[in-house]
N, C-alpha and C positions, 0 to 999 in steps of 0.2 A: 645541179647536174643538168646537162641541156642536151638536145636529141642530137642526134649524127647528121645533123642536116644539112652540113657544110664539110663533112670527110671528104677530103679530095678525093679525085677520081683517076684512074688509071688513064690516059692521053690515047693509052693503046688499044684500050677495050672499055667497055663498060661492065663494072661490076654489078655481080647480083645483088638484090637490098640487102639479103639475108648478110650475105659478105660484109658490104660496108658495115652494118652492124655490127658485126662479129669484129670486124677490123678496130669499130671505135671503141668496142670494151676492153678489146685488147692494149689499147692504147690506154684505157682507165684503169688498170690492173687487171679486171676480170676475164680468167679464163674462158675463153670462147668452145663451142661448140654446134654442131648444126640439127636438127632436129625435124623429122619427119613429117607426114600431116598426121599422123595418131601420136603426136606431139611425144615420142621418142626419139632415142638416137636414131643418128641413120644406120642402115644396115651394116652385117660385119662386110670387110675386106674380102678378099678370094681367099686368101691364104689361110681365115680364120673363121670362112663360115662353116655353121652347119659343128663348130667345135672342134672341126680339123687342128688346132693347135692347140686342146688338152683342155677342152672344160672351161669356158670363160677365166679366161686368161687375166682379167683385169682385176677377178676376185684377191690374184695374188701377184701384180704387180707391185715393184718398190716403184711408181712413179706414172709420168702419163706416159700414156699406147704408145708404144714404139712402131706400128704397124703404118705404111706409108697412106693408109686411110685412117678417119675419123671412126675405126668399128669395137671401141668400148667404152661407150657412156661417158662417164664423166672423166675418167684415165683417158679421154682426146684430149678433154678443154686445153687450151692453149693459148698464152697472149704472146705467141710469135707469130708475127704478121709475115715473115714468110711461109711458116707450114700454111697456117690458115688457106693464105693464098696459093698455094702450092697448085700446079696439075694435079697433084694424087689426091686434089681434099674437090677437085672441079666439079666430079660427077656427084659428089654429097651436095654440095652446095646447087646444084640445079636443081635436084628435087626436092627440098629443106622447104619445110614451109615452116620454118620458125628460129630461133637462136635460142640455146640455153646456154648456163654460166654454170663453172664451179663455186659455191662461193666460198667453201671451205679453202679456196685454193688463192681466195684474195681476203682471206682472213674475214669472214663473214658468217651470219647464222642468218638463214630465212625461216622465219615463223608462219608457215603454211597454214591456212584458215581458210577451211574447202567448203564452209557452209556460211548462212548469216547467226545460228547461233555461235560458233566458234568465234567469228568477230567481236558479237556480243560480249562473249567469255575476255577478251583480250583486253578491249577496251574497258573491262571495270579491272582486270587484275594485273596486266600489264605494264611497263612505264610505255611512253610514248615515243614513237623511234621515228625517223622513213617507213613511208605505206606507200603499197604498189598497189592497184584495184587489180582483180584478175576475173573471169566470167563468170566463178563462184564465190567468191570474197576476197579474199586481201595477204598480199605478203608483207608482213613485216620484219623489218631488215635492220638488224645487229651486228655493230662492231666487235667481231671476237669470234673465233672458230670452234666447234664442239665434236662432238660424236651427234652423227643424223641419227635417228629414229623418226619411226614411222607410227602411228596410230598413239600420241601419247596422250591423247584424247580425245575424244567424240571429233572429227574434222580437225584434226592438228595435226600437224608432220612437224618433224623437226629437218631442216636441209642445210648440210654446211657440210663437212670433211667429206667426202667418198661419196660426193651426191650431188647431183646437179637441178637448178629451176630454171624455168623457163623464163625468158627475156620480156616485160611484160611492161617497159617504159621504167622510165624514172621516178616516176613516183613523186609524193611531198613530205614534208617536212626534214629533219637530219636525223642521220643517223647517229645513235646513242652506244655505248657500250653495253656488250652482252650483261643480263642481269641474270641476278641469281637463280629470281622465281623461271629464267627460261633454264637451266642446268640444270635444274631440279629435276624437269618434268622428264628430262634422259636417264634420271636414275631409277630401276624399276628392278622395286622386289621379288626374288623368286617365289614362284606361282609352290613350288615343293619345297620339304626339306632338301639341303645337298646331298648328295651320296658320296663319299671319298672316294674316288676315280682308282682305279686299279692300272696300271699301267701295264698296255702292251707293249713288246720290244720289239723294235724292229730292226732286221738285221743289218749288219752296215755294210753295204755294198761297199767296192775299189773307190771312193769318193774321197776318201782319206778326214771323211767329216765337213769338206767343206763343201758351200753352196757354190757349184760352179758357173752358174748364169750370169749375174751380175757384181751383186758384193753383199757383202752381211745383212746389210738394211735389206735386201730384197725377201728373205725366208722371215725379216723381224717381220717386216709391214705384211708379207704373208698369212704368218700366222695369225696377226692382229685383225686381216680383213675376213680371214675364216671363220675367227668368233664371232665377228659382229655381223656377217654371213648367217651363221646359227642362231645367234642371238635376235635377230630381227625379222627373223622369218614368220610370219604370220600365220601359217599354216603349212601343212604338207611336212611336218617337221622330219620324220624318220625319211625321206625321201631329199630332203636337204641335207641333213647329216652324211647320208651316205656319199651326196652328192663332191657335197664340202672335203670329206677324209678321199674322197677320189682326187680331187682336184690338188688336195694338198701333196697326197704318195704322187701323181702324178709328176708333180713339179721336183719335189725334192727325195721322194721316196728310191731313187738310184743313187744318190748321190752321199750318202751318210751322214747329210748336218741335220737331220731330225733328232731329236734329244728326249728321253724321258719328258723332260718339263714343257717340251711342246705338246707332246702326245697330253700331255696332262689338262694345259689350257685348254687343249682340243673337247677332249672329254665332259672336263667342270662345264664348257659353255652346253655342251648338248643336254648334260641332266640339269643344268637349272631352267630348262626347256621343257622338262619332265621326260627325257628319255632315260629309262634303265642304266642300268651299268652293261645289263646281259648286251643289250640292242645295241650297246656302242661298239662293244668288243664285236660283237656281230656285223657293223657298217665297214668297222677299219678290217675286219677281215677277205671280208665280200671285197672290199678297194684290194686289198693287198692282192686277192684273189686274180680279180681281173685283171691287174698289171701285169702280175706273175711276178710280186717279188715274194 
């Protein structure tokens, strides 16, 4: 893989580096996105800061931002070399002082290794793939996409579906297929016994049951980005739960395609988090409350 060094350049202007960058991943498969100096996205949108449009929006989109900015994280990345290039992406790309990638989104896992013991760890237990140096150790970069997690041990992250890294050169050697000892370390036993979830019901507004935003897959990949919402919260968890069953009634709670067996997933994920039964029924009401359904 070799640098952007030679991406042509616009006759009619001169693009920013961040750009061209963003332009040549995009052209490599990898979804592009811009990234702030506190090596985040860049801010939301007008239209959606500050949560004007219902609660991080990206938590439960089926796909990437529809929003004419780059203002939800990894749901911007993009390998359309027009949005990128777009007027509506200009103002991010001025103040970007960096590129991130999806790399769940070009079918990739990055093995985040944020200290030199974690490297250590990698290097005796790991197979050998593509290594990226980065300012505290090393990504290492797998063919095959998973579920991200975060903290799967001491300096580990895991980044691929629903997560974005930073752009941090091309790195050496090839890249290998995802291995098992790295799927493994995504699978993480409950901290509790489960509790059998009790289901609350919710009422079904004039929706007629169907999700009227986009299409089926958008309330599926909803639901699924809500648990793993819950599920990878770190801390603050009753305050995420709440946060999460807001976000969710937000989105579909008028509309009648909520089901038993969502409210269910919803639930299962927050008690094997160790929240009660009582504190969930207690979160979805509070949500239900403040909507007013």
């Amino acid at each position: 893989m070799t640098q952007p060094t030679d991406f042509p350049r616009d006759p009619a202007r001169a693009l920013p580096p961040n750009l061209r960058t963003a332009l040549w991943l995009a052209e490599l498969g990898l979804p592009a996105l811009p990234l702030s100096r506190v090596k985040r996205p860049v801010g939301n949108c007008p239209d959606c800061k500050a949560s004007a449009c219902g609660d991080r929006p990206h938590m439960l989109a089926a796909g990437p931002c529809v929003c004419p900015a780059p203002c939800h994280g990894w749901a911007a990345a993009t390998t359309d070399p027009e949005v990128l290039a777009s007027p509506a992406w200009a103002a991010a790309w001025r103040q970007a002082q960096g590129v991130a990638y999806h790399p769940g989104g070009a079918g990739l896992t990055v093995v985040d290794l944020d200290n030199a013991d974690a490297v250590a760890w990698a290097r005796r237990e790991l197979p050998t793939t593509r290594v990226v140096a980065t300012t505290r150790g090393e990504h290492w970069i797998y063919r095959g996409a998973m579920r991200s997690v975060n903290g799967v041990r001491d300096g580990v992250d895991l980044k691929s579906t629903m997560a974005y890294a930073r752009w941090r050169g091309a790195g050496t050697g090839t890249v290998q297929p995802l291995p098992d000892v790295v799927r493994a370390l995504a699978v993480k036993e409950p901290t509790r016994a489960r509790q059998t979830p009790r289901v609350v019901a919710v009422p079904a507004p004039a929706g007629g049951g169907e999700c009227r935003h986009r299409s089926p897959s958008y309330l599926v990949r909803g639901i699924a980005m809500a648990e793993q919402r819950i599920t990878e919260a770190p801390e603050a968890i009753h305050k995420t739960v709440y946060r999460t069953f807001l976000a969710v009634l937000s989105a579909h709670g008028r509309c009648g395609c909520l089901t038993d067996a969502h409210i269910k997933r919803l639930f299962t994920a927050a008690q094997e988090k160790g929240e009660s039964l009582r504190n969930c029924e207690d979160a979805w009401n509070n949500a239900r409350t403040k909507l007013g359904l």
